[in-house]
KOLTOR-36256 format. One record per residue (C-alpha): residue number from 0; z, x, y; residue in three letters. Coordinates in steps of 0.25 Angstrom, whole numbers, padded with zeros to 4 digits. Layout:
{n = NUM; z = Z; x = X; y = Y; res = Ala}
...
//
This chain:
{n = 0; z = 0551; x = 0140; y = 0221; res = Unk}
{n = 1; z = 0537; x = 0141; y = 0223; res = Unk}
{n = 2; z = 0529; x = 0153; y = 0226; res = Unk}
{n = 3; z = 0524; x = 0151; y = 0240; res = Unk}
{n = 4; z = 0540; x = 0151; y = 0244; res = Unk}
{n = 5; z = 0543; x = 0164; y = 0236; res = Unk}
{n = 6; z = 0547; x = 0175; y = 0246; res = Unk}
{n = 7; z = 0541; x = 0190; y = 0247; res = Unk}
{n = 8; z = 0555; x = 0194; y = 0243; res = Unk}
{n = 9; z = 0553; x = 0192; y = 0228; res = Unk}
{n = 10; z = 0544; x = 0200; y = 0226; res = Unk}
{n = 11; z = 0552; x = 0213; y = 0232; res = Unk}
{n = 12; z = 0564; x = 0219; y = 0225; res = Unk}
{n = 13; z = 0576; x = 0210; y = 0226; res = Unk}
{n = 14; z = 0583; x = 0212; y = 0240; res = Unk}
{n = 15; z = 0592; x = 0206; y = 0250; res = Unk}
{n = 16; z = 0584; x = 0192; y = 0249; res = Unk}
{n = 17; z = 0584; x = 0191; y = 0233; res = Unk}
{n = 18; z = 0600; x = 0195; y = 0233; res = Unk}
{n = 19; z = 0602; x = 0184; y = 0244; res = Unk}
{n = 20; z = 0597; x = 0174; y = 0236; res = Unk}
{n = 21; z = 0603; x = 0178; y = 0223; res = Unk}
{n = 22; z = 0612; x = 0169; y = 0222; res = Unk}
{n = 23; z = 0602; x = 0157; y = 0222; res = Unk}
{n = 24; z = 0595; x = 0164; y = 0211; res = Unk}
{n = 25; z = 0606; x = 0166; y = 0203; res = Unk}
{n = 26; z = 0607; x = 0150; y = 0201; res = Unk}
{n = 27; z = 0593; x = 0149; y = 0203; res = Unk}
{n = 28; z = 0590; x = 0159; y = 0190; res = Unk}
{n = 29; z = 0601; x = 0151; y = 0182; res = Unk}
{n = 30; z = 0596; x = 0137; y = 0184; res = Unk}
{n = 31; z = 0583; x = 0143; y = 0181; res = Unk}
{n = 32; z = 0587; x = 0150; y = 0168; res = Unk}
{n = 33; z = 0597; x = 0137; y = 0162; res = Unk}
{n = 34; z = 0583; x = 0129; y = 0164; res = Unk}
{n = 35; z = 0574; x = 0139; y = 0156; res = Unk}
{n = 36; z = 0586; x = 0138; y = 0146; res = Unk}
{n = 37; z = 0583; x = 0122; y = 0143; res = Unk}
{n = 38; z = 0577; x = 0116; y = 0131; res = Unk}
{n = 39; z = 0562; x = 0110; y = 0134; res = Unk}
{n = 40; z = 0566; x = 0094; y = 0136; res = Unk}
{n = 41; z = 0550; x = 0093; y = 0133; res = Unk}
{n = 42; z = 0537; x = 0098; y = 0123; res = Unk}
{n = 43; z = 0525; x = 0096; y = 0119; res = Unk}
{n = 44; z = 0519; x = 0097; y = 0106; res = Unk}
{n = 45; z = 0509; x = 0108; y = 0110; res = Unk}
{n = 46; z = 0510; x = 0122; y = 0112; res = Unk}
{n = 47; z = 0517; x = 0125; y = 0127; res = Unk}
{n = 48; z = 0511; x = 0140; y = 0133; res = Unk}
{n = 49; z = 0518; x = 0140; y = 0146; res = Unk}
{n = 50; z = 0515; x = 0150; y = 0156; res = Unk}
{n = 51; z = 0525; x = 0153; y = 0166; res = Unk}
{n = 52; z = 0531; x = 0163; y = 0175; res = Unk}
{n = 53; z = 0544; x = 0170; y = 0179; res = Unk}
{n = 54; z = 0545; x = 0169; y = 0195; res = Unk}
{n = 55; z = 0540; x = 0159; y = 0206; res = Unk}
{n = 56; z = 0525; x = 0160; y = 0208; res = Unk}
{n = 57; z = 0513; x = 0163; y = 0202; res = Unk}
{n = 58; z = 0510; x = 0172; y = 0190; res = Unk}
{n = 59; z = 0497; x = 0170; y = 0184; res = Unk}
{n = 60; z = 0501; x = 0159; y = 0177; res = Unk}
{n = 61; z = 0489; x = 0150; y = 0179; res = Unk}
{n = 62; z = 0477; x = 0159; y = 0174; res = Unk}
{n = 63; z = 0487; x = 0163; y = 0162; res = Unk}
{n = 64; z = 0489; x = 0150; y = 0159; res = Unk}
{n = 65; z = 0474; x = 0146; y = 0160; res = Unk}
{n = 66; z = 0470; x = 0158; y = 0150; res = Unk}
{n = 67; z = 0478; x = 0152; y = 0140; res = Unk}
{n = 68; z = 0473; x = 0139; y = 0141; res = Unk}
{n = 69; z = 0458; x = 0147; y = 0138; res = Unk}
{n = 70; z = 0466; x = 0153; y = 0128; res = Unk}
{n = 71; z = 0472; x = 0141; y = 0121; res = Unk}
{n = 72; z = 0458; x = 0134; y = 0122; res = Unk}
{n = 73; z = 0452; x = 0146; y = 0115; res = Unk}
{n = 74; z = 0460; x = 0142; y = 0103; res = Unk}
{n = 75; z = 0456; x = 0129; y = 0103; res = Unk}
{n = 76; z = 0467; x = 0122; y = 0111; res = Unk}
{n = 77; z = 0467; x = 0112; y = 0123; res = Unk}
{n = 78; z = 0478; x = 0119; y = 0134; res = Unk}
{n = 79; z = 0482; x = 0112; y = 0144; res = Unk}
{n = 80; z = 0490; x = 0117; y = 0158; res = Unk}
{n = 81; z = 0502; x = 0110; y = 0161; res = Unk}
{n = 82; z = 0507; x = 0113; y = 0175; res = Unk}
{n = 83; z = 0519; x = 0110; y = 0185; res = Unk}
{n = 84; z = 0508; x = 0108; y = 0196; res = Unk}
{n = 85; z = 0516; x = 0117; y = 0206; res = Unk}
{n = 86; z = 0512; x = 0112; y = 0219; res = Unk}
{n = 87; z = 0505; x = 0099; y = 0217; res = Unk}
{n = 88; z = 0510; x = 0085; y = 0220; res = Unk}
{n = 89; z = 0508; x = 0078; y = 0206; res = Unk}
{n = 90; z = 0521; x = 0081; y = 0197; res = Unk}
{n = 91; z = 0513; x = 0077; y = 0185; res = Unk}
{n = 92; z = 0511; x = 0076; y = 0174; res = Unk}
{n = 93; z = 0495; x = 0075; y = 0177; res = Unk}
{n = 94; z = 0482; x = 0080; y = 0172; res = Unk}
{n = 95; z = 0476; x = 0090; y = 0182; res = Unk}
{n = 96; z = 0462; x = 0085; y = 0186; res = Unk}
{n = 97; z = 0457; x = 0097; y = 0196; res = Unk}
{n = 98; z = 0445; x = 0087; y = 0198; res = Unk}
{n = 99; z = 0456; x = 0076; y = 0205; res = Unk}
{n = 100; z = 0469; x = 0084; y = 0208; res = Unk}
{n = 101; z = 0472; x = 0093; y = 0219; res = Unk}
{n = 102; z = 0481; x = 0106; y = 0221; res = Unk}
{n = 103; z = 0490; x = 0097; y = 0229; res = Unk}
{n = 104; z = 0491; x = 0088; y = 0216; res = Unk}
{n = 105; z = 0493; x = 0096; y = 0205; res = Unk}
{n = 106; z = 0494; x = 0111; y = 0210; res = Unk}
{n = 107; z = 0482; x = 0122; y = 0210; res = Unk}
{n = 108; z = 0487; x = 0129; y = 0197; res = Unk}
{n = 109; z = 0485; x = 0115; y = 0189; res = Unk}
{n = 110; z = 0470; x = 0114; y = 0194; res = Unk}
{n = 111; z = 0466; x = 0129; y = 0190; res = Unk}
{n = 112; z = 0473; x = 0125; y = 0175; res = Unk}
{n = 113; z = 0465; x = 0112; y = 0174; res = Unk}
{n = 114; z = 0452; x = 0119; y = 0175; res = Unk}
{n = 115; z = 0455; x = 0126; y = 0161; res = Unk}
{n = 116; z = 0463; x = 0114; y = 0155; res = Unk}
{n = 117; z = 0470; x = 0102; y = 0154; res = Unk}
{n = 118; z = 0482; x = 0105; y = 0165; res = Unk}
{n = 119; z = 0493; x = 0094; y = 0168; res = Unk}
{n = 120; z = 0504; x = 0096; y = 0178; res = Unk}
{n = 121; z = 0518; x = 0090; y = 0176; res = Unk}
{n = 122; z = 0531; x = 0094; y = 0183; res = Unk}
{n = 123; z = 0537; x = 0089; y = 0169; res = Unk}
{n = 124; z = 0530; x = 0099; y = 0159; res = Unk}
{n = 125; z = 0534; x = 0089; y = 0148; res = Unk}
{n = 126; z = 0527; x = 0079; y = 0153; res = Unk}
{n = 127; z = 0515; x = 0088; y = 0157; res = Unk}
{n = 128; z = 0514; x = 0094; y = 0144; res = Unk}
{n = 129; z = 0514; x = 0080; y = 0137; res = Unk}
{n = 130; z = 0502; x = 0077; y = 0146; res = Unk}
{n = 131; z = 0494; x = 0089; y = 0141; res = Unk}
{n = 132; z = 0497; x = 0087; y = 0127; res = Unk}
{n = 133; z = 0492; x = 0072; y = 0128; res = Unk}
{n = 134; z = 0479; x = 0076; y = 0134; res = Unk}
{n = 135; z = 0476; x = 0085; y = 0123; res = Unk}
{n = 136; z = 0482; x = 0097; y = 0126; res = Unk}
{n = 137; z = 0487; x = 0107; y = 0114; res = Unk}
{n = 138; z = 0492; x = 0117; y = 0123; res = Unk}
{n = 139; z = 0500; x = 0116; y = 0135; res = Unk}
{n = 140; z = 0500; x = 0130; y = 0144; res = Unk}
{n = 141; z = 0512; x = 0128; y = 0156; res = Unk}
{n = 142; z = 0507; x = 0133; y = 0168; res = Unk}
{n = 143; z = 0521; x = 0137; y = 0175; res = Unk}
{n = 144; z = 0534; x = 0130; y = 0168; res = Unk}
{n = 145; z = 0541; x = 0143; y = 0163; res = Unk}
{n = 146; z = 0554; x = 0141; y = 0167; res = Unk}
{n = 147; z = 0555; x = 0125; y = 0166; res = Unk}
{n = 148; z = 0560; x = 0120; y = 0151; res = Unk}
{n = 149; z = 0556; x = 0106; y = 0152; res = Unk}
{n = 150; z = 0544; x = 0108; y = 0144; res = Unk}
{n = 151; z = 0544; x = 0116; y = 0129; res = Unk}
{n = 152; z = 0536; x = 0131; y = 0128; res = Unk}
{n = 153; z = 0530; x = 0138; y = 0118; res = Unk}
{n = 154; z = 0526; x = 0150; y = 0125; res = Unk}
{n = 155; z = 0529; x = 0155; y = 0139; res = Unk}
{n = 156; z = 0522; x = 0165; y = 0147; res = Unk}
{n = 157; z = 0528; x = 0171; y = 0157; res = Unk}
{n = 158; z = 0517; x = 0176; y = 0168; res = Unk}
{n = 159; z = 0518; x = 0188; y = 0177; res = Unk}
{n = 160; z = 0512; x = 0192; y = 0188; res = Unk}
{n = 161; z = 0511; x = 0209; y = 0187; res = Unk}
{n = 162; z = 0512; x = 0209; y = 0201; res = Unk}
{n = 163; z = 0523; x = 0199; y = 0205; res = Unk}
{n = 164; z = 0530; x = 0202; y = 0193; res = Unk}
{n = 165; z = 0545; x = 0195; y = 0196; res = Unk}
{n = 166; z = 0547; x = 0198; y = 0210; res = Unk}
{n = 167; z = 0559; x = 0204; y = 0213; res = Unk}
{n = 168; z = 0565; x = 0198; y = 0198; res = Unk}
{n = 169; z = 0575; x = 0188; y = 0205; res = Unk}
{n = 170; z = 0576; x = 0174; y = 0203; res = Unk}
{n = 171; z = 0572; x = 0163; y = 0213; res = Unk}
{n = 172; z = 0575; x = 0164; y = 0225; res = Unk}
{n = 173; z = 0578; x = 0178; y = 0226; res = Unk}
{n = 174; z = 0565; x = 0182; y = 0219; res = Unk}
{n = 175; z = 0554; x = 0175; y = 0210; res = Unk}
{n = 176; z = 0559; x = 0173; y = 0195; res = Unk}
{n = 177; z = 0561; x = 0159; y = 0192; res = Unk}
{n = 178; z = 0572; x = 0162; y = 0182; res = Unk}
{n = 179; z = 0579; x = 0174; y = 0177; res = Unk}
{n = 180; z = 0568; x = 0182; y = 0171; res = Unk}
{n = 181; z = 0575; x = 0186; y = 0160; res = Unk}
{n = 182; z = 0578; x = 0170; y = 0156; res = Unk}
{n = 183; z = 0561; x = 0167; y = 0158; res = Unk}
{n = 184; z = 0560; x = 0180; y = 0148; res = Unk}
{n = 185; z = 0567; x = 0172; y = 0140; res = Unk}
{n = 186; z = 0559; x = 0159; y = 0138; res = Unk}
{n = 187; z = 0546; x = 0169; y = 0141; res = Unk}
{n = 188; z = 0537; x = 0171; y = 0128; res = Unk}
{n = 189; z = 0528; x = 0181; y = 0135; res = Unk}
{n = 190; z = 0526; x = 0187; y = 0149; res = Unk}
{n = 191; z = 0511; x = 0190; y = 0154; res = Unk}
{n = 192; z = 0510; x = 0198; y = 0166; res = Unk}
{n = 193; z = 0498; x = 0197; y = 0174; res = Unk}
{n = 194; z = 0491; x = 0211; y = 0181; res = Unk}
{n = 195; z = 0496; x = 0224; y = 0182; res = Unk}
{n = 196; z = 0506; x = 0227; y = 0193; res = Unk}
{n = 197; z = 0523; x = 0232; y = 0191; res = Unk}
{n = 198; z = 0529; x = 0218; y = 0194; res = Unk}
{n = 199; z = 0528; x = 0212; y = 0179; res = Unk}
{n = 200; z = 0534; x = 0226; y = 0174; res = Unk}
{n = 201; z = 0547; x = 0220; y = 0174; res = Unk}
{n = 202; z = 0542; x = 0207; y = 0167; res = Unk}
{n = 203; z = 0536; x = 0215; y = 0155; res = Unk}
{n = 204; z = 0550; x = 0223; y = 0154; res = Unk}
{n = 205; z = 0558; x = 0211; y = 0153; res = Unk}
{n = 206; z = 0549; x = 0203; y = 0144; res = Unk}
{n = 207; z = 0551; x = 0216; y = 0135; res = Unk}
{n = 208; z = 0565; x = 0215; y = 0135; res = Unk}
{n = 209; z = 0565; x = 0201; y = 0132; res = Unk}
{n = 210; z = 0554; x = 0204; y = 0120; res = Unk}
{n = 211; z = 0543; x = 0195; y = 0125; res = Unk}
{n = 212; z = 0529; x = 0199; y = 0126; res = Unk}
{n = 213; z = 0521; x = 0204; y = 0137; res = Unk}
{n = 214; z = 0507; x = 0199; y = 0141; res = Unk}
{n = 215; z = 0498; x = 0207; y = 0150; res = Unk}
{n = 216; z = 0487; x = 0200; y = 0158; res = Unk}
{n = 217; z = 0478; x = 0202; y = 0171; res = Unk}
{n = 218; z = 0471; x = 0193; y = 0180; res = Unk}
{n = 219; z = 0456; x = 0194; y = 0181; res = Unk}
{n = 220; z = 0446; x = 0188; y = 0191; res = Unk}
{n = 221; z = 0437; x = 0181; y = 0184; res = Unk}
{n = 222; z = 0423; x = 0186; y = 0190; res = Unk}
{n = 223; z = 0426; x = 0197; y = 0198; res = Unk}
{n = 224; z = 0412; x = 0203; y = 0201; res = Unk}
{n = 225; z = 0409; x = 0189; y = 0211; res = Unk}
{n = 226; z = 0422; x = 0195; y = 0220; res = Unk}
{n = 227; z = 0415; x = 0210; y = 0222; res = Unk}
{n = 228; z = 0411; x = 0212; y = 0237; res = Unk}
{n = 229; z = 0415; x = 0198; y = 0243; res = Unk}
{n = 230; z = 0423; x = 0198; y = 0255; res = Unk}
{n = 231; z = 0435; x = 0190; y = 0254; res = Unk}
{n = 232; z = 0443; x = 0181; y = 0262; res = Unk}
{n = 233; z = 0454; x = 0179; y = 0250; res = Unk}
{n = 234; z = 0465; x = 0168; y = 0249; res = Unk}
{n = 235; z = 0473; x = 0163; y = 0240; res = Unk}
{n = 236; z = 0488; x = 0155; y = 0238; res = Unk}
{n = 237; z = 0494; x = 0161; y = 0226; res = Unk}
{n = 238; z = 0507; x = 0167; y = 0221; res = Unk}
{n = 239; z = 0502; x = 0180; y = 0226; res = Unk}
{n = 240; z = 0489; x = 0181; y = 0233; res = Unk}
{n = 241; z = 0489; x = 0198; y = 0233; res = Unk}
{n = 242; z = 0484; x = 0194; y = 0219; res = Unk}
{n = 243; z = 0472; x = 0187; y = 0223; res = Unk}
{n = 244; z = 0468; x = 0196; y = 0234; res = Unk}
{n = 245; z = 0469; x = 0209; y = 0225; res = Unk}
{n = 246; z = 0460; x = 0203; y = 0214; res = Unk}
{n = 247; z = 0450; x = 0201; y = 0223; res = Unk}
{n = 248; z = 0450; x = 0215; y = 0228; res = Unk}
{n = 249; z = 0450; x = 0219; y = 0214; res = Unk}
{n = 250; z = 0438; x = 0211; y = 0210; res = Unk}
{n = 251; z = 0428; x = 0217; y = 0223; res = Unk}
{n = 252; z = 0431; x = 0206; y = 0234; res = Unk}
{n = 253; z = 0436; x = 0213; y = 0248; res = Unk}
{n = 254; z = 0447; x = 0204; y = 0254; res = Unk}
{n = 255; z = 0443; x = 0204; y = 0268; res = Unk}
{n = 256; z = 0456; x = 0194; y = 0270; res = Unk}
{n = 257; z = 0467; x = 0188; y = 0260; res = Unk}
{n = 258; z = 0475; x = 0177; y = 0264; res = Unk}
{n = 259; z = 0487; x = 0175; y = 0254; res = Unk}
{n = 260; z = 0494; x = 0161; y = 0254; res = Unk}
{n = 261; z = 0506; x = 0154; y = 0246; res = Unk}
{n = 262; z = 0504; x = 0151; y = 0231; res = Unk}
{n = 263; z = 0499; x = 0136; y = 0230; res = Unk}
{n = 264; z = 0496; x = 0137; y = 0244; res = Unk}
{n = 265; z = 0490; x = 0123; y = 0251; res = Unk}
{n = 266; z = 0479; x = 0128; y = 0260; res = Unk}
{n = 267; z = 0477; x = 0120; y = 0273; res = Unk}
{n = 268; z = 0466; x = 0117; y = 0281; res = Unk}
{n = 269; z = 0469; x = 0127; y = 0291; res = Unk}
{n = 270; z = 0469; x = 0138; y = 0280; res = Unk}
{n = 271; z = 0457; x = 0133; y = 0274; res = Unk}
{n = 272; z = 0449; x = 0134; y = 0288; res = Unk}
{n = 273; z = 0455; x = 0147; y = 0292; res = Unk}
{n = 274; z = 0450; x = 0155; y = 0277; res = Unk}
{n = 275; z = 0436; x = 0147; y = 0278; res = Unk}
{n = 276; z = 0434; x = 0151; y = 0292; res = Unk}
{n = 277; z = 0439; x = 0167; y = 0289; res = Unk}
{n = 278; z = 0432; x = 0166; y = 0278; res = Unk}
{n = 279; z = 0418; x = 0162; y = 0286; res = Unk}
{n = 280; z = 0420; x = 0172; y = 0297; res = Unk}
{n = 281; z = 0423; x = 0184; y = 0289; res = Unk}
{n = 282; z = 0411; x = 0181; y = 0278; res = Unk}
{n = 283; z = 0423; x = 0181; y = 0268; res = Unk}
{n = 284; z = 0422; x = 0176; y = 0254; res = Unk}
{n = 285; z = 0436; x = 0165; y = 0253; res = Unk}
{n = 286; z = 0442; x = 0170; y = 0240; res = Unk}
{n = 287; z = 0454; x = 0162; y = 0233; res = Unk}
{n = 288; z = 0461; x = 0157; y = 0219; res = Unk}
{n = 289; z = 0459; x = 0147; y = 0209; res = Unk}
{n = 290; z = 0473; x = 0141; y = 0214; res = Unk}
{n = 291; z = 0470; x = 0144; y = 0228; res = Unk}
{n = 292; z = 0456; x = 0135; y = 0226; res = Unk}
{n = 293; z = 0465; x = 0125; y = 0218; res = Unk}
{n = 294; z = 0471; x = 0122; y = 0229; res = Unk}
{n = 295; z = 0459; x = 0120; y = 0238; res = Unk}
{n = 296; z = 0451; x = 0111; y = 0228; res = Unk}
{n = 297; z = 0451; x = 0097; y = 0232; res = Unk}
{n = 298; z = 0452; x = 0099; y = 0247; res = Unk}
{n = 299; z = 0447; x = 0095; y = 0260; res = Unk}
{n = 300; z = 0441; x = 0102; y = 0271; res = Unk}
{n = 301; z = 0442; x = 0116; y = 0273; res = Unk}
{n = 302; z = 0450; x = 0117; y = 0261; res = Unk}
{n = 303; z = 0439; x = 0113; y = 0252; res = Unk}
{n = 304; z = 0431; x = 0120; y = 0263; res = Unk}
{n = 305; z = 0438; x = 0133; y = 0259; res = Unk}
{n = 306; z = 0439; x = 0128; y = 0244; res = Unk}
{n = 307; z = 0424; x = 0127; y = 0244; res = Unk}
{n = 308; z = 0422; x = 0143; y = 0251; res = Unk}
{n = 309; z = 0432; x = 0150; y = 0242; res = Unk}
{n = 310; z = 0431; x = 0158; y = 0230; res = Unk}
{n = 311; z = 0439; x = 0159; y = 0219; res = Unk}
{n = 312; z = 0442; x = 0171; y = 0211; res = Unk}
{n = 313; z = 0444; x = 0166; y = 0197; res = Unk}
{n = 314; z = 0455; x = 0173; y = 0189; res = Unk}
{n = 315; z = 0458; x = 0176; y = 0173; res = Unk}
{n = 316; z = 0468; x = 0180; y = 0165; res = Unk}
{n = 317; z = 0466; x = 0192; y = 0156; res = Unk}
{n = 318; z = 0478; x = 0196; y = 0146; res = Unk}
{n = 319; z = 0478; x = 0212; y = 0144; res = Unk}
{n = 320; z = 0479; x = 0207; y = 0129; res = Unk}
{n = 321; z = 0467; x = 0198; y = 0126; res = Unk}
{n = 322; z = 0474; x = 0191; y = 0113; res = Unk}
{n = 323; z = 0487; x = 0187; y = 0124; res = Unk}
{n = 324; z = 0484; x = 0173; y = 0126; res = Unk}
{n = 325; z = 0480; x = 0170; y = 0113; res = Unk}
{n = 326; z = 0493; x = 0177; y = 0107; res = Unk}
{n = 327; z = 0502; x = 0166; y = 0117; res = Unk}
{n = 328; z = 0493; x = 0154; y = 0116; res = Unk}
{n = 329; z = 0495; x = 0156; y = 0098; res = Unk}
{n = 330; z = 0510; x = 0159; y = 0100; res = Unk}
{n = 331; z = 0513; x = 0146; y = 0110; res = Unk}
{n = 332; z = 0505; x = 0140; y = 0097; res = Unk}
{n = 333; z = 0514; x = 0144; y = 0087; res = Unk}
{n = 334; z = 0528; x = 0142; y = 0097; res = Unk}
{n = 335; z = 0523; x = 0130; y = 0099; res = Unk}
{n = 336; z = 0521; x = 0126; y = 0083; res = Unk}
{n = 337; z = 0535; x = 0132; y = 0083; res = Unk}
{n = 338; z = 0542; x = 0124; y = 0094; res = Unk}
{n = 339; z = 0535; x = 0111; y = 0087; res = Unk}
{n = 340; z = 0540; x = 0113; y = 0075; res = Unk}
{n = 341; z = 0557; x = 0113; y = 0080; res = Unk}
{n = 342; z = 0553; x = 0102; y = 0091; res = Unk}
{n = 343; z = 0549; x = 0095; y = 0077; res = Unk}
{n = 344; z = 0561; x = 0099; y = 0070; res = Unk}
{n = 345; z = 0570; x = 0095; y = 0082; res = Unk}
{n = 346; z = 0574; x = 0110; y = 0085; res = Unk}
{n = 347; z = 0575; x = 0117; y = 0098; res = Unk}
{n = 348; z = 0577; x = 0130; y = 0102; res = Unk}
//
């Protein structure tokens, strides 16, 4: 279930709706755990970081995943992304080129990881994986793919956003979790919450109780001072817009308008003309995403028009502990030697 279909109720205590629809969670949650019971049916002979997390929607997990590859390459590796290519056309596998494919082919997320490395997408990860490794990668880092077996992992992080944290803690469709969370502890190796807000409270004190570690991280504009004093008209089609609009506030901008939109939204032409045009007339700076100018790039008319007005506000991922991604990136190293080693021997665990 994608994200633009998730209903406000998940995010409140569990109430009449979530009890409603129990019963379709209940087999929902049970199909979903028998599957991240099963044995991977394929690997790769390079270490696999995969970076996932627990519910529908978005988690942080792009920019976290693209501070690992800068980490990887700092140790002398060659990463490469290796995607699902939610909402593109192209099941793959196929190399990203953000110079001849579009949003509508391979997805935006795809074309912000292939500006920092080699990024395939595949629905088969497998076959995705394989594809990296024959054009020189050394280190595959999985941009979503927690929950699906198909492909074998030496680390999984499990991303969560402070703020969203696990809804209302019920499975799809009475609330957000893709699974039962304590069966994703399980095959977890480490949770990072991202920011500083109650809803990854519960996260952390499960992780606990399952003894897994905990990783605290914060996401950071990456040149605020050119936001101070500009008066916004801000827009943006993400798993949660608020997020966006109050990092501009933060940073100096005054929002003079926000206009939220679905995660992975398709703008029309109609929607193009109308921010160009509120945009003129109020004097107003158009404000958006990476993903959200992803999704623009390539485009005609007032698309590109508006592709061509907008500024983006460029985000980073900072860990609380600085020496955090290079203690993951050296243990997915030595799981993965590990793993090698019995694949070689012919045993499984």
């Amino acid at each position: 279930m994608a994200i633009e279909e998730a209903p406000p109720f998940w995010w409140k205590p569990a109430g009449p709706l979530a009890w409603l629809f129990s019963p379709l969670s209940f087999v929902w949650g049970r199909g979903a755990a028998m599957r991240m019971r099963r044995r991977p049916s394929g690997s790769v002979g390079v270490p696999v970081l995969c970076i996932g997390n627990f519910i529908a929607g978005g988690a942080g997990k792009t920019p976290t995943a693209i501070e690992f590859a800068r980490t990887a390459k700092a140790r002398g590796l060659n990463p490469g992304f290796l995607s699902r290519g939610h909402g593109g056309r192209l099941p793959g596998p196929v190399v990203v080129d953000p110079h001849h494919h579009h949003a509508a082919d391979v997805g935006d997320e795809p074309l912000l990881l292939a500006r920092e490395a080699i990024t395939v997408i595949s629905a088969e990860r497998p076959r995705g994986a394989q594809l990296l490794v024959a054009n020189g990668c050394d280190f595959v880092i999985m941009d979503d793919g927690f929950q699906n077996p198909s492909l074998a992992k030496d680390y999984s992080l499990v991303v969560v956003d402070a703020k969203r944290g696990i809804g209302n803690g019920w499975v799809i469709p009475s609330g957000p979790l893709r699974a039962p969370l304590g069966r994703q502890l399980m095959r977890a190796s480490a949770v990072l919450v991202i920011g500083e807000a109650p809803g990854g409270d519960k996260v952390i004190r499960e992780t606990a109780r399952h003894g897994k570690p905990v990783f605290l991280a914060r996401i950071e504009p990456v040149d605020p001072g050119d936001w101070a004093g500009r008066r916004c008209l801000a827009y943006a089609g993400i798993a949660d817009p608020t997020k966006f609009f109050d990092s501009l506030g933060e940073i100096g901008a005054e929002i003079v308008e926000a206009r939220p939109f679905a995660d992975h939204h398709v703008y029309s032409e109609e929607e193009a003309g109308d921010l160009l045009e509120k945009a003129r007339s109020g004097d107003l700076v158009l404000a958006t995403t990476a993903k959200d100018m992803a999704r623009l790039a390539g485009e005609e008319g007032a698309m590109a028009e508006l592709a061509d007005a907008s500024k983006v506000l460029e985000i980073g991922l900072a860990f609380d502990d600085p020496r955090a991604a290079t203690l993951i990136v050296e243990a997915t190293l030595r799981n993965a030697k590990a793993r090698l080693v019995r694949e070689h021997s012919g045993r499984y665990d």
